[in-house]
C-alpha positions as CSV (number, residue, x, y, z in Angstrom):
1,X,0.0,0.0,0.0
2,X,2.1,3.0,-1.3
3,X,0.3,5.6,-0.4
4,X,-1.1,4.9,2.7
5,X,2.3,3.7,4.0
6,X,3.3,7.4,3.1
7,X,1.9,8.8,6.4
8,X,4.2,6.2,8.2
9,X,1.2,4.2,10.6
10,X,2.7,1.4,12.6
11,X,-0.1,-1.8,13.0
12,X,0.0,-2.8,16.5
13,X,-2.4,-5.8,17.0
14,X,-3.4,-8.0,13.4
15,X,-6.1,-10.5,14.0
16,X,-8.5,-11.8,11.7
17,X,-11.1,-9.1,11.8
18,X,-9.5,-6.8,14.3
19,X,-7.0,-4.1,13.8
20,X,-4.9,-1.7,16.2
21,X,-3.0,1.0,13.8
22,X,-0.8,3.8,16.0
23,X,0.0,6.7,13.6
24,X,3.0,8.5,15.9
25,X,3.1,12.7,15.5
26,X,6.4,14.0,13.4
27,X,6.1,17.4,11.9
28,X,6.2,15.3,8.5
29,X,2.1,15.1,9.3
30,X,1.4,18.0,11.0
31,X,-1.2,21.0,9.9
32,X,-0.2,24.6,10.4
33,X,-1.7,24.4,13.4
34,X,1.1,22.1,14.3
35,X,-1.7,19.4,15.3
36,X,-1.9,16.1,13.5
37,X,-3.1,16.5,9.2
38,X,-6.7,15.8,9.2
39,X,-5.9,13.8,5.9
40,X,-3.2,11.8,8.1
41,X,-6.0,11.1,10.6
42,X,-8.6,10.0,7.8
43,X,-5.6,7.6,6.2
44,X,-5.6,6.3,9.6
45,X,-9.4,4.9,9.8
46,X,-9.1,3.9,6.4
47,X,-6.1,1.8,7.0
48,X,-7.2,0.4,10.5
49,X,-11.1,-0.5,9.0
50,X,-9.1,-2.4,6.0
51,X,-7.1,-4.3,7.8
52,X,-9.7,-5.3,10.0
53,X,-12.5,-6.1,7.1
54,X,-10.0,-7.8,4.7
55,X,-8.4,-10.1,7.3
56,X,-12.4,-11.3,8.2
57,X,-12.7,-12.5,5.0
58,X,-13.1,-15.8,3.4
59,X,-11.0,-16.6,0.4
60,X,-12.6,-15.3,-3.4
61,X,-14.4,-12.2,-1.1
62,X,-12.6,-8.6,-1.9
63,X,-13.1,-5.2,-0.8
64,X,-12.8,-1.5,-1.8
65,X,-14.1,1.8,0.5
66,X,-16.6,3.9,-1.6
67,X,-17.1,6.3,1.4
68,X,-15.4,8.1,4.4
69,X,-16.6,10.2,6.3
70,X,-14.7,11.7,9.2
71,X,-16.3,13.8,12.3
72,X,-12.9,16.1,13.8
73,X,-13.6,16.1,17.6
74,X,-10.5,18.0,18.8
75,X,-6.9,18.9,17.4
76,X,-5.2,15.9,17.8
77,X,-1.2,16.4,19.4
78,X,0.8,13.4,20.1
79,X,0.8,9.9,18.5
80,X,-3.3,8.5,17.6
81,X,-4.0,4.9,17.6
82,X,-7.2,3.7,15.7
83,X,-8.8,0.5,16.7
84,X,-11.5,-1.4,15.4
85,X,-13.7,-5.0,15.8
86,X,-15.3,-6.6,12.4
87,X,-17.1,-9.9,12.4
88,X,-18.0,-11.9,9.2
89,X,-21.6,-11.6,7.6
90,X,-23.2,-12.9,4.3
91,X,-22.1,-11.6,1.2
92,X,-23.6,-12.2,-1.7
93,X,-22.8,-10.0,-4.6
94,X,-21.9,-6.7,-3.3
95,X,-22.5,-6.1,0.3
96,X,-21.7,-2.3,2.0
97,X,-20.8,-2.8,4.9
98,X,-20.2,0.8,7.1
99,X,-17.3,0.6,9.8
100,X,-16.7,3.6,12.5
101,X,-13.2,3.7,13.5
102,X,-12.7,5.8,16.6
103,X,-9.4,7.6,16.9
104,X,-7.8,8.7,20.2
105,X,-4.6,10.5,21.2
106,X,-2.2,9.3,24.4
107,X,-4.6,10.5,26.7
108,X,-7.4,9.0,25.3
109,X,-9.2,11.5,24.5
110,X,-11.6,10.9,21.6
111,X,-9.9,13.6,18.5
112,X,-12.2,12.3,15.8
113,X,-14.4,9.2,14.2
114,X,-13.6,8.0,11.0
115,X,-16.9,6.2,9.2
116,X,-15.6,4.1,6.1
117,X,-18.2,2.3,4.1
118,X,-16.5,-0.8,2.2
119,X,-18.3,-2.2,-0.8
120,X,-17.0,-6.1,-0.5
121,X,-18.1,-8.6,-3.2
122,X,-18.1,-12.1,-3.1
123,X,-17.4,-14.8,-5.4
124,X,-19.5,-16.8,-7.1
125,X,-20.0,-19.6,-4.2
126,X,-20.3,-16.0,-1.6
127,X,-18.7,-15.4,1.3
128,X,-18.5,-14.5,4.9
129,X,-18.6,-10.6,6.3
130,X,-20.5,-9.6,9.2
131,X,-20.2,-6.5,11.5
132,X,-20.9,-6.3,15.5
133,X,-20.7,-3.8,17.7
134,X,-17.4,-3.7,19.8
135,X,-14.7,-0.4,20.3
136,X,-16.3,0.4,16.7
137,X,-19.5,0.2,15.2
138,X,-21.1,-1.4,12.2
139,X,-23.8,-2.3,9.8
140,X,-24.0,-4.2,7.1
141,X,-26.1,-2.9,3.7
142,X,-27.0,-6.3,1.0
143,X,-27.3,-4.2,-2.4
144,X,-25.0,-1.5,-4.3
């Protein structure tokens, strides 16, 4: 992943369908506000909801994010760590399925919410992607 290894996020805990990503704060990401990029901080719940999605899966069942959406709580300062929870469903065809990652800084402090929606399509036998409620929240959507 080129890009998204451009902001430098280190994954802290990999397990099929849960992911742990800690982006640490260098003035390589910063705003002019010398807080965290908001675009850093967005590459971070996109990252941390892949990794947690595409390890869930079963084997012919892919995945792209067609949405993000990101609420900004407060500036974050210091290093952010995103975790999230995703649990297999039914997919048949293409299947949305809507992740919210919630991102804190060192102190825990909420500093925003990253919602990625992940269109994941199955092969022809289908395939297994559910979501359940944990440190994140999900749905799952059947349709385009």
């Amino acid at each position: 992943m080129p890009y998204t290894g451009s902001v430098g996020a280190r994954v802290t805990l990999l397990e099929p369908g849960e992911a742990e990503v800690r982006l640490r704060d260098r003035r390589r990401i910063r705003n002019h506000l010398a807080s965290v990029h908001a675009v850093a901080l967005v590459n971070l719940g996109e990252l941390t909801s892949g990794l947690a999605i595409l390890t869930a899966l079963e084997d012919g069942v892919r995945g792209i994010p067609i949405r993000l959406d990101t609420e900004f709580i407060r500036k974050a300062r210091g290093d952010v760590t995103a975790r999230v929870h995703f649990v297999p469903v039914e997919v048949n065809g293409e299947t949305d399925v809507v992740l919210q990652v919630p991102l804190h800084d060192e102190s825990g402090q909420l500093v925003a919410r990253v919602t990625a929606t992940w269109r994941l399509r199955g092969s022809r036998e289908g395939g297994l992607a559910e979501v359940r409620s944990g440190t994140a929240t999900g749905t799952a959507v059947s349709g385009p």
